[in-house]
N, CA, C and O atoms as CSV, one atom per row, in Angstrom:
chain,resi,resn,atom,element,x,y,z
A,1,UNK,N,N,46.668,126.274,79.127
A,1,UNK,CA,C,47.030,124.857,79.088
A,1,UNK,C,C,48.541,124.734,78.931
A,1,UNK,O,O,49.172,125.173,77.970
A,2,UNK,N,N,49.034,124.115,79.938
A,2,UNK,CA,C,50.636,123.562,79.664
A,2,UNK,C,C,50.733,122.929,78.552
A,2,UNK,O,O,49.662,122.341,78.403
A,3,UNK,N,N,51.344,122.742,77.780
A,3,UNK,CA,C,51.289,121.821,76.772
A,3,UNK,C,C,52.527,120.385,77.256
A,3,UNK,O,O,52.374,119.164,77.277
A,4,UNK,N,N,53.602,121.191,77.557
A,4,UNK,CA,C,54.593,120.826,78.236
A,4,UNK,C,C,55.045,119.227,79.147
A,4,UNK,O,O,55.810,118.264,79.087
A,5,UNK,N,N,53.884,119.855,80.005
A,5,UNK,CA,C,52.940,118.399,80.701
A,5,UNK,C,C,52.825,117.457,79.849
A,5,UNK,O,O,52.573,116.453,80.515
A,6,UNK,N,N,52.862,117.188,78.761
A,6,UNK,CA,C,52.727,115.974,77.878
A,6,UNK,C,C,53.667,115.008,77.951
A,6,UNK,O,O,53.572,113.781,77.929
A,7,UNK,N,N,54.933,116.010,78.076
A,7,UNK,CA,C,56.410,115.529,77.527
A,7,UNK,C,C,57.355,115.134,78.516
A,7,UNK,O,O,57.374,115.657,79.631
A,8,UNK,N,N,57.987,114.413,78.231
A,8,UNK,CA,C,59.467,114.143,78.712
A,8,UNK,C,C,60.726,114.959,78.028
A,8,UNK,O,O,61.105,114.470,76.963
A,9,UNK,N,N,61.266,115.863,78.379
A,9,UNK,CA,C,62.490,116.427,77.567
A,9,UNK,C,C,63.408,115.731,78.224
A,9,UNK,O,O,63.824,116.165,79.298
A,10,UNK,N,N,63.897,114.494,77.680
A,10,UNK,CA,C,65.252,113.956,78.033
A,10,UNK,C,C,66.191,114.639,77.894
A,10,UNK,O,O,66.864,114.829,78.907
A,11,UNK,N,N,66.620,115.271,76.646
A,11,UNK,CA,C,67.642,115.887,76.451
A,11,UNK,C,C,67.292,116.848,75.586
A,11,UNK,O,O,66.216,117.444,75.627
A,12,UNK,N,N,68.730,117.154,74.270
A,12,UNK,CA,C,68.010,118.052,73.221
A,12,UNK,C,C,68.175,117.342,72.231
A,12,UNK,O,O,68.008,117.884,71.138
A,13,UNK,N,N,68.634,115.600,72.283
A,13,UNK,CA,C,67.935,115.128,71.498
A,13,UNK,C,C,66.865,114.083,71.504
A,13,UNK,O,O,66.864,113.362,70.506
A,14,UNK,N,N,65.863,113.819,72.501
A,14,UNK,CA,C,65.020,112.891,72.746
A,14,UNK,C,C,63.958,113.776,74.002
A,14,UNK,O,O,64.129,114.013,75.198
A,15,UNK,N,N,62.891,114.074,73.077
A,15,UNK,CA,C,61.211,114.345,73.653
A,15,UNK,C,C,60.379,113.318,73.547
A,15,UNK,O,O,60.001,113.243,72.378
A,16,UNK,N,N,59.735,112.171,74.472
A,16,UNK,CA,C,59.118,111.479,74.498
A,16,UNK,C,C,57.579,112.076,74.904
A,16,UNK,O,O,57.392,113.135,75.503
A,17,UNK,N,N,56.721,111.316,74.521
A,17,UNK,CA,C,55.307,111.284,75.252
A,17,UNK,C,C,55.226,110.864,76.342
A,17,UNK,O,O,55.190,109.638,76.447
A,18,UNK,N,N,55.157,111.817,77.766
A,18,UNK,CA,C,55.142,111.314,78.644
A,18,UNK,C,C,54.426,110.345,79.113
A,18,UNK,O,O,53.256,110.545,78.787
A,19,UNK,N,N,54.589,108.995,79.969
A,19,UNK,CA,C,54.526,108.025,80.429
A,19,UNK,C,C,54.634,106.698,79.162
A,19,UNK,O,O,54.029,105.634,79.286
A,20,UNK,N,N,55.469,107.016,78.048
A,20,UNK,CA,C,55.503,106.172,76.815
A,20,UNK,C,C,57.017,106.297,76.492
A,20,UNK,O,O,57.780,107.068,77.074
A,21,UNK,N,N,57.409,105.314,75.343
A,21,UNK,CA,C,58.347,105.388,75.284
A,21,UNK,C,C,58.779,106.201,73.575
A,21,UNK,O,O,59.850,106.305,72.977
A,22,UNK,N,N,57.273,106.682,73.224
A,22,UNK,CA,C,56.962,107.551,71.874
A,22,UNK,C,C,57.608,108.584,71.801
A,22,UNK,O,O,57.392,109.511,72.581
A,23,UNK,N,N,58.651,108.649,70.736
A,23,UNK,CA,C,58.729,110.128,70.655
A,23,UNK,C,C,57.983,111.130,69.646
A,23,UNK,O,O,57.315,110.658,68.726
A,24,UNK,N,N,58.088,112.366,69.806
A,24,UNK,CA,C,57.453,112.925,69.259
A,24,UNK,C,C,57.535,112.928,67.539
A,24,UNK,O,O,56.750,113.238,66.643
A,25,UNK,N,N,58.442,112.588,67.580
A,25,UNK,CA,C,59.060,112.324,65.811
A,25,UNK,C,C,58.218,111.564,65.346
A,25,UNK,O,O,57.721,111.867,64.261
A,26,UNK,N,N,57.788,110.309,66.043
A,26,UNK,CA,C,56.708,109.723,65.464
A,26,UNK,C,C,55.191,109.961,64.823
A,26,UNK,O,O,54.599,109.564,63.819
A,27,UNK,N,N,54.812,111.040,66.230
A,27,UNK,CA,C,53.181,111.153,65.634
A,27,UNK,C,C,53.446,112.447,64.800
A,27,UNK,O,O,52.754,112.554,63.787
A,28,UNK,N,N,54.434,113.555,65.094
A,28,UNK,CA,C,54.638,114.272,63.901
A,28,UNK,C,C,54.639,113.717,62.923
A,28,UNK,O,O,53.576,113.696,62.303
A,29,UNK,N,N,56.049,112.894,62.245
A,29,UNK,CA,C,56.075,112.083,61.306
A,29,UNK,C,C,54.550,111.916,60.393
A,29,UNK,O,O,54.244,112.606,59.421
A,30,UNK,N,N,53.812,110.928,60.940
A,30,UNK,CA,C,52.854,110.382,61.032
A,30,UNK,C,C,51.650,111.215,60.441
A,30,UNK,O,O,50.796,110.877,59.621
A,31,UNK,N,N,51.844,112.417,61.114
A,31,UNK,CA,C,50.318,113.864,61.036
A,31,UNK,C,C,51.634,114.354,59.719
A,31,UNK,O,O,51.317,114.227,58.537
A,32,UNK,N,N,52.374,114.635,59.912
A,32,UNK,CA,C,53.034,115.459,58.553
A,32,UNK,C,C,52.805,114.657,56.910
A,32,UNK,O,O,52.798,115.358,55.898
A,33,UNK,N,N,52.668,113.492,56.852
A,33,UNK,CA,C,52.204,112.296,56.343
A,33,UNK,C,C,50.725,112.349,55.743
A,33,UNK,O,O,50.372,111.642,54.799
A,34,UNK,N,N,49.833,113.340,56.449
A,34,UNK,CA,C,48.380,113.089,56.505
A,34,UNK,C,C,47.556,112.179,57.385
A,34,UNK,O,O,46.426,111.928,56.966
A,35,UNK,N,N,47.976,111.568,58.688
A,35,UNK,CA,C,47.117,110.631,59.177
A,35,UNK,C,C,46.522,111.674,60.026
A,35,UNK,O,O,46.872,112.843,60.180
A,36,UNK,N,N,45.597,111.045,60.519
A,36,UNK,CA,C,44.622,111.942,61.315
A,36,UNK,C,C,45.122,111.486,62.325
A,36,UNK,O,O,45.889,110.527,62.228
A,37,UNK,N,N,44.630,112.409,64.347
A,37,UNK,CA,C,45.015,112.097,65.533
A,37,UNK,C,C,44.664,110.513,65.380
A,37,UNK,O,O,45.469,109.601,65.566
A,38,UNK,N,N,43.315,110.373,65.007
A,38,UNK,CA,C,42.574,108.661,65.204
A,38,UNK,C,C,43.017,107.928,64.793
A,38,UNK,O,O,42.775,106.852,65.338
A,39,UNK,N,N,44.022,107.876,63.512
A,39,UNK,CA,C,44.813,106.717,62.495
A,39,UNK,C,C,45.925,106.649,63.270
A,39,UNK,O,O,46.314,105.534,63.617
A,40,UNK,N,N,46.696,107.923,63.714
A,40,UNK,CA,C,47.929,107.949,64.744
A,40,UNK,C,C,47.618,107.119,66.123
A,40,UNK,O,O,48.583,106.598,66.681
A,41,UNK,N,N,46.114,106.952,66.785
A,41,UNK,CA,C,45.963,106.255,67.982
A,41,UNK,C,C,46.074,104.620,67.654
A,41,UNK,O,O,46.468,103.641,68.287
A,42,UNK,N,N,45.442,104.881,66.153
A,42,UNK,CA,C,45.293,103.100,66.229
A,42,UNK,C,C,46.468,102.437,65.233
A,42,UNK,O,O,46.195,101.379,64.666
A,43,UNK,N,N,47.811,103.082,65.017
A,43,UNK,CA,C,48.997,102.450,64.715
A,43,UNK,C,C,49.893,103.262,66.205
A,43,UNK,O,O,51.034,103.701,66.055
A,44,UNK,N,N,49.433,103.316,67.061
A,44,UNK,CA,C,50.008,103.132,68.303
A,44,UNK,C,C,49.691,103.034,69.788
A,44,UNK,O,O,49.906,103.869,70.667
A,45,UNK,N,N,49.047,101.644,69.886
A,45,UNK,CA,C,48.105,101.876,70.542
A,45,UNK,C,C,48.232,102.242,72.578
A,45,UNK,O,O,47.430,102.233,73.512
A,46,UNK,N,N,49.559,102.491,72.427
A,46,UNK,CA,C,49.964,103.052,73.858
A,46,UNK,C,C,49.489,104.282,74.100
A,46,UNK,O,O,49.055,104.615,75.203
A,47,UNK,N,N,49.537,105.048,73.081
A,47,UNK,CA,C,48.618,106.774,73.130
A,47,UNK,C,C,47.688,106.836,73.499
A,47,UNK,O,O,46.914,105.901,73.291
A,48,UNK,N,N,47.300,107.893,74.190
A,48,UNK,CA,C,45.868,107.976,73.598
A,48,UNK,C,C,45.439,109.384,73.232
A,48,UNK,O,O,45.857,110.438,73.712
A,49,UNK,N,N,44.461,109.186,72.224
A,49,UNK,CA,C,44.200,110.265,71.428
A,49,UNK,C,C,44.593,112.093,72.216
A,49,UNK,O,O,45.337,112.924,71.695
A,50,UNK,N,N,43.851,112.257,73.495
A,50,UNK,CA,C,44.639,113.397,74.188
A,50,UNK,C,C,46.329,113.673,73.518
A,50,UNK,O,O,46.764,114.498,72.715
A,51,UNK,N,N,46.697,113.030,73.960
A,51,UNK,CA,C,48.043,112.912,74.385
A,51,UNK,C,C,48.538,113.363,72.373
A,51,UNK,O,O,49.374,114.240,72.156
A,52,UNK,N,N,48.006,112.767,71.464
A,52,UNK,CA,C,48.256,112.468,70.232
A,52,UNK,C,C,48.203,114.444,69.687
A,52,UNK,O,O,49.057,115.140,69.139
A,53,UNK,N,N,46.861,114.743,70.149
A,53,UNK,CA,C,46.460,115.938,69.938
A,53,UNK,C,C,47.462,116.855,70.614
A,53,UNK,O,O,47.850,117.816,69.950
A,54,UNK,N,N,47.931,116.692,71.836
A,54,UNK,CA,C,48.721,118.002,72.687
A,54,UNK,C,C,50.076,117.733,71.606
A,54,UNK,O,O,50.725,118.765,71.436
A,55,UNK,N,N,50.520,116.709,70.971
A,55,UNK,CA,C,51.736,116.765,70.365
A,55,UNK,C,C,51.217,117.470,69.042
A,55,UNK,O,O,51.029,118.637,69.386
A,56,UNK,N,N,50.994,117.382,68.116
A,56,UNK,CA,C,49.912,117.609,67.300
A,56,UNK,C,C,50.032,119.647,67.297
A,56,UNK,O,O,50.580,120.307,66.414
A,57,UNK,N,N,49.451,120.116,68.349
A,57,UNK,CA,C,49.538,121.309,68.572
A,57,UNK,C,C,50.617,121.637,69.902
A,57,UNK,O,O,50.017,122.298,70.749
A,58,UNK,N,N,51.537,121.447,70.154
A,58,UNK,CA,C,52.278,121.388,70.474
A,58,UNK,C,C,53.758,121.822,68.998
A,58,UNK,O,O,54.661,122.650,68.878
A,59,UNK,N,N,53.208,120.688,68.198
A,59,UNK,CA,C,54.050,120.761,66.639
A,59,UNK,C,C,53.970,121.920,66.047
A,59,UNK,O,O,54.892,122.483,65.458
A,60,UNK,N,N,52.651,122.389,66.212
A,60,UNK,CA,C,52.278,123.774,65.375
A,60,UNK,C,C,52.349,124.531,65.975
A,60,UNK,O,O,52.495,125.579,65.346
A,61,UNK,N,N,52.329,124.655,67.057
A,61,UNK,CA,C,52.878,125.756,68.064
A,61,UNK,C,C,54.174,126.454,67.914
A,61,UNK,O,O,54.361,127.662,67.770
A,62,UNK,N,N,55.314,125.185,67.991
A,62,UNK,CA,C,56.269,125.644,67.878
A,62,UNK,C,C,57.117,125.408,66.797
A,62,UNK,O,O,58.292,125.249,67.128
A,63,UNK,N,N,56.899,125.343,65.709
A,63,UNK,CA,C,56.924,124.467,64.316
A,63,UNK,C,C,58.613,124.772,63.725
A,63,UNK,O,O,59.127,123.946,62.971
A,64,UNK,N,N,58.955,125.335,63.918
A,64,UNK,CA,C,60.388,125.878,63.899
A,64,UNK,C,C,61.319,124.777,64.863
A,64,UNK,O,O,62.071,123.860,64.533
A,65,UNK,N,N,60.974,125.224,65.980
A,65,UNK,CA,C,61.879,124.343,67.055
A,65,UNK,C,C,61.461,122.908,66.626
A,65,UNK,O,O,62.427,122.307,66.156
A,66,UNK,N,N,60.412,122.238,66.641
A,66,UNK,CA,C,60.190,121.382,66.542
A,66,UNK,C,C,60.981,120.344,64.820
A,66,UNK,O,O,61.776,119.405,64.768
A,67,UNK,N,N,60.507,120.856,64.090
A,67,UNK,CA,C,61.222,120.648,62.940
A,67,UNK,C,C,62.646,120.618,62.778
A,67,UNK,O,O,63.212,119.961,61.905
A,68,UNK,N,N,63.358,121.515,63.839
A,68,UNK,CA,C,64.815,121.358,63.936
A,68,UNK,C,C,65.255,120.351,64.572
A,68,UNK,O,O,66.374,119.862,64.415
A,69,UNK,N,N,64.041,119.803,65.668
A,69,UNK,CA,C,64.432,118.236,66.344
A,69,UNK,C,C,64.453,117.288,65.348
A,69,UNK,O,O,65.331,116.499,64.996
A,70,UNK,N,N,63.508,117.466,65.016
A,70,UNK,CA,C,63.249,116.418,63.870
A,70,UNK,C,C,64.538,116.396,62.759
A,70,UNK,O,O,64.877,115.338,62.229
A,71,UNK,N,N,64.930,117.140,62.591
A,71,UNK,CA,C,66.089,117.116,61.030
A,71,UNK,C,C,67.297,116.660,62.202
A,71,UNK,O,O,68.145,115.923,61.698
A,72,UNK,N,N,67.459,116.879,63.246
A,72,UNK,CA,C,68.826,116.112,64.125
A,72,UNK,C,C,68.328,114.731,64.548
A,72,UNK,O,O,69.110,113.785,64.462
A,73,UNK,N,N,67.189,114.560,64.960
A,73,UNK,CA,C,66.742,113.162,64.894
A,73,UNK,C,C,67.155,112.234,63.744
A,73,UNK,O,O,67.897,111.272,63.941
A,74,UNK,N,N,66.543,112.618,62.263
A,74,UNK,CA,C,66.424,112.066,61.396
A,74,UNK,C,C,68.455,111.869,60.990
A,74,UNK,O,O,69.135,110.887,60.692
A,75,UNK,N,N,68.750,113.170,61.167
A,75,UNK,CA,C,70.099,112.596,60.318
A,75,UNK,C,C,71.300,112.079,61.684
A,75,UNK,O,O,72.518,111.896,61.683
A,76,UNK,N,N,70.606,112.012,62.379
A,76,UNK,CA,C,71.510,111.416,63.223
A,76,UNK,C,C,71.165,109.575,63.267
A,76,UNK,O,O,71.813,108.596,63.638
A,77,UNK,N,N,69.825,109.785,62.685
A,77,UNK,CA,C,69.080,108.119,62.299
A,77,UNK,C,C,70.178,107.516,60.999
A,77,UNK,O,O,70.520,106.340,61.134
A,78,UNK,N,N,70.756,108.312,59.711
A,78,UNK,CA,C,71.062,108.259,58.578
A,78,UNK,C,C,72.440,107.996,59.073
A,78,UNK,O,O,72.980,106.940,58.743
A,79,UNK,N,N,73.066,108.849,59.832
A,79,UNK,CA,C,74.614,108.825,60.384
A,79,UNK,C,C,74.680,107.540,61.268
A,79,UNK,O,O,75.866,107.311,61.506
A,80,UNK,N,N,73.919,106.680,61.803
A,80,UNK,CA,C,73.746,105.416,62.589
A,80,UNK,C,C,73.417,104.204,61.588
A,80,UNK,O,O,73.991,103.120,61.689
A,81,UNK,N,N,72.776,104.384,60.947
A,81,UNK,CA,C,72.202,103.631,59.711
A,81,UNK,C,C,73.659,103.736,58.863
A,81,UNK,O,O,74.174,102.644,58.620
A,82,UNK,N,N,74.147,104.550,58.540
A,82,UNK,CA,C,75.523,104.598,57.497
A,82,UNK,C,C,76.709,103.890,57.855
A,82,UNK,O,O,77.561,103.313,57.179
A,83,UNK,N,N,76.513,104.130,59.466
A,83,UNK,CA,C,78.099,103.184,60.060
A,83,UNK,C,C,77.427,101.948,60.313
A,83,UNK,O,O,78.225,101.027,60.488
A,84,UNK,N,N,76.400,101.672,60.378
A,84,UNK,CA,C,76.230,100.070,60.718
A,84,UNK,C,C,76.043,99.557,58.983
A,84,UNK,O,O,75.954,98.365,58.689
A,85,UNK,N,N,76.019,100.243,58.344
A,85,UNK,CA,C,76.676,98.981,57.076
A,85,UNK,C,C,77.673,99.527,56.731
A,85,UNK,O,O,77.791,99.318,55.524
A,86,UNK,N,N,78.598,100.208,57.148
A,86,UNK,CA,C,79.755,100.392,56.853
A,86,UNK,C,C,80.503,99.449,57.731
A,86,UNK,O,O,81.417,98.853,57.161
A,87,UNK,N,N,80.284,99.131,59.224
A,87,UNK,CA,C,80.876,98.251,59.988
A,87,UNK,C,C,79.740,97.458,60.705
A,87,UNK,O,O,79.358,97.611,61.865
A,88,UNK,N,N,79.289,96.591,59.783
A,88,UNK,CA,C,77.992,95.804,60.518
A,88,UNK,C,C,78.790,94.803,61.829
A,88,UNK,O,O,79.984,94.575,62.026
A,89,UNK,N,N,77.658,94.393,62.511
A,89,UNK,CA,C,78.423,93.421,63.536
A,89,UNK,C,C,78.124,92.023,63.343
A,89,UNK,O,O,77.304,91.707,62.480
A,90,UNK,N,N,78.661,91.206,64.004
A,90,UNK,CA,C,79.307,89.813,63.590
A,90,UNK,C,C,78.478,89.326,63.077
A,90,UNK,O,O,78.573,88.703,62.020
A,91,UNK,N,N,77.322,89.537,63.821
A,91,UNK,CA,C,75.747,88.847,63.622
A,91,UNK,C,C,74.932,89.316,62.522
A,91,UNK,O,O,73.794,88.903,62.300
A,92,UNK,N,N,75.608,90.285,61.762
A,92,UNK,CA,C,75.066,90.925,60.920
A,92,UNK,C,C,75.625,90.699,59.046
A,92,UNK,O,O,75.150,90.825,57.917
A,93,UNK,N,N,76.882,90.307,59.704
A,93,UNK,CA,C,77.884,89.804,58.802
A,93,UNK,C,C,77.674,88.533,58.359
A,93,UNK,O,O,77.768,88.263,57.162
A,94,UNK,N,N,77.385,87.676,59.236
A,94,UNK,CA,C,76.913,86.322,59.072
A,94,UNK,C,C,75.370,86.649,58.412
A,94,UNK,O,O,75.078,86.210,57.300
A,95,UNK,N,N,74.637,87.277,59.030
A,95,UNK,CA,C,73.060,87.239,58.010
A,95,UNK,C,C,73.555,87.122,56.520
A,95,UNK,O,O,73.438,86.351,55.567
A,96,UNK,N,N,74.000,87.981,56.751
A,96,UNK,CA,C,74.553,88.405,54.672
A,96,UNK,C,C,75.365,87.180,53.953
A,96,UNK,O,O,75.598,86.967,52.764
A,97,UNK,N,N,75.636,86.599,54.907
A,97,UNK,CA,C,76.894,85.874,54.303
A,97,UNK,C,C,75.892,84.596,53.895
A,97,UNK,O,O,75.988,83.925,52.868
A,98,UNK,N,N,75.057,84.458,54.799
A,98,UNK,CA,C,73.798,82.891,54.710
A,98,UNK,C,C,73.053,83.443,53.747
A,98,UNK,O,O,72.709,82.540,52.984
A,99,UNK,N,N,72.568,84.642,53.349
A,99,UNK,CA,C,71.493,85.154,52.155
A,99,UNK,C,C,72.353,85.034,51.190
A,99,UNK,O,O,71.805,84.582,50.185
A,100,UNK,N,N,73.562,85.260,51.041
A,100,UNK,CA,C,74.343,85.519,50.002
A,100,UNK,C,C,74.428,84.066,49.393
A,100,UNK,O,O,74.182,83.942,48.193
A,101,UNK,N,N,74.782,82.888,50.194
A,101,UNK,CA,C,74.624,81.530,49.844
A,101,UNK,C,C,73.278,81.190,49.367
A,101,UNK,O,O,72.926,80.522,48.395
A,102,UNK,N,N,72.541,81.861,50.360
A,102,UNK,CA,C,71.317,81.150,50.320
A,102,UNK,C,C,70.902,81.932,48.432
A,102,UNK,O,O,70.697,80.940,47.732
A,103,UNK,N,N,70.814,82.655,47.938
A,103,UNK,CA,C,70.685,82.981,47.023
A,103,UNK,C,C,71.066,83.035,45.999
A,103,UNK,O,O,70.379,83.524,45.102
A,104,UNK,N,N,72.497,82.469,45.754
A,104,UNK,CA,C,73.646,81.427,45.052
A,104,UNK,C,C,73.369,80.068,44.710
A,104,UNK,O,O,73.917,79.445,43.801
A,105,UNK,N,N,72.258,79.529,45.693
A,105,UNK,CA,C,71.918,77.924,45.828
A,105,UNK,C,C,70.400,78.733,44.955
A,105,UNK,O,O,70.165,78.285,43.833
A,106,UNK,N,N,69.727,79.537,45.335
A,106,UNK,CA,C,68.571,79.625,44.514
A,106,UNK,C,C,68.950,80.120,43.041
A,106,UNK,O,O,68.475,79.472,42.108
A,107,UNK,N,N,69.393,80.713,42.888
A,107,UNK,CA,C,70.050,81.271,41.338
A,107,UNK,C,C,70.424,79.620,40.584
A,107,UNK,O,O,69.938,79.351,39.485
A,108,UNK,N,N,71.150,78.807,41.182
A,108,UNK,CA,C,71.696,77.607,40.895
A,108,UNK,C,C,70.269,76.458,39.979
A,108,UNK,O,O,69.892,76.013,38.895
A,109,UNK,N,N,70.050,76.501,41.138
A,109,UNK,CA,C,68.754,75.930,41.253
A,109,UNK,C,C,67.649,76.177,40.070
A,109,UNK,O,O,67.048,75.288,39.468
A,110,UNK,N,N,67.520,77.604,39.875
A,110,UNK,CA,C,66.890,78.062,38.702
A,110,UNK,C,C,67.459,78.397,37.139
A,110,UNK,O,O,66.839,78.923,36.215
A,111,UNK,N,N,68.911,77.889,37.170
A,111,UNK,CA,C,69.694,77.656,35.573
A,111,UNK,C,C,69.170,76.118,35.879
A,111,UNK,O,O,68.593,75.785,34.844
A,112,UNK,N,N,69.121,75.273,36.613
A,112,UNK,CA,C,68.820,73.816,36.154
A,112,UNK,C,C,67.245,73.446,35.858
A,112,UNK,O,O,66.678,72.354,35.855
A,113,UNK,N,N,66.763,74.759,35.614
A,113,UNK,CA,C,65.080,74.092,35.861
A,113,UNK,C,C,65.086,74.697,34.415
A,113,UNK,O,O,64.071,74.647,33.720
């Protein structure tokens, strides 16, 4: 069995489920977690169970390589996540700025009650 056939290797950093836009980080994630293939089909319901399983053993197959995607995935998630609140954008700046009021007027609100 190819296993291979499952996948999309975009690059070396993005393996999708082929014909989805899932990557594998997910249903790993997910099975590393404890969910079963069946809990993984029905919090995504573009899979289907096949497909859930070849990643699945696919993971354990190659559990080394795979896990090393995963730790450049993840901290490249942390390194993206770190500069966007270090330099959020306009629209992001303004959210904060309306919660920040908005929660100034509720604080207010609750010394007068």
């Amino acid at each position: 069995m190819e296993l291979e056939r499952y996948f999309e290797f975009i690059n070396d950093k993005a393996i999708r489920i082929a014909g989805t836009r899932v990557g594998i980080e997910t249903v790993v994630s997910d099975y590393q977690e404890g969910a079963s293939p069946e809990e993984i089909v029905l919090h995504y319901p573009t899979l289907f169970l096949e497909q859930v399983h070849a990643t699945i053993t696919y993971y354990l197959a190659n559990r080394e390589k795979v896990e090393a995607h995963l730790e450049r995935i993840w901290q490249e998630q942390e390194e993206a996540w770190q500069e966007q609140q270090e330099h959020p954008s306009e629209f992001v700046r303004e959210l904060r700025k309306r919660l920040e009021q908005k929660q100034l007027e509720l604080s207010k609100a609750e010394t007068l009650l």
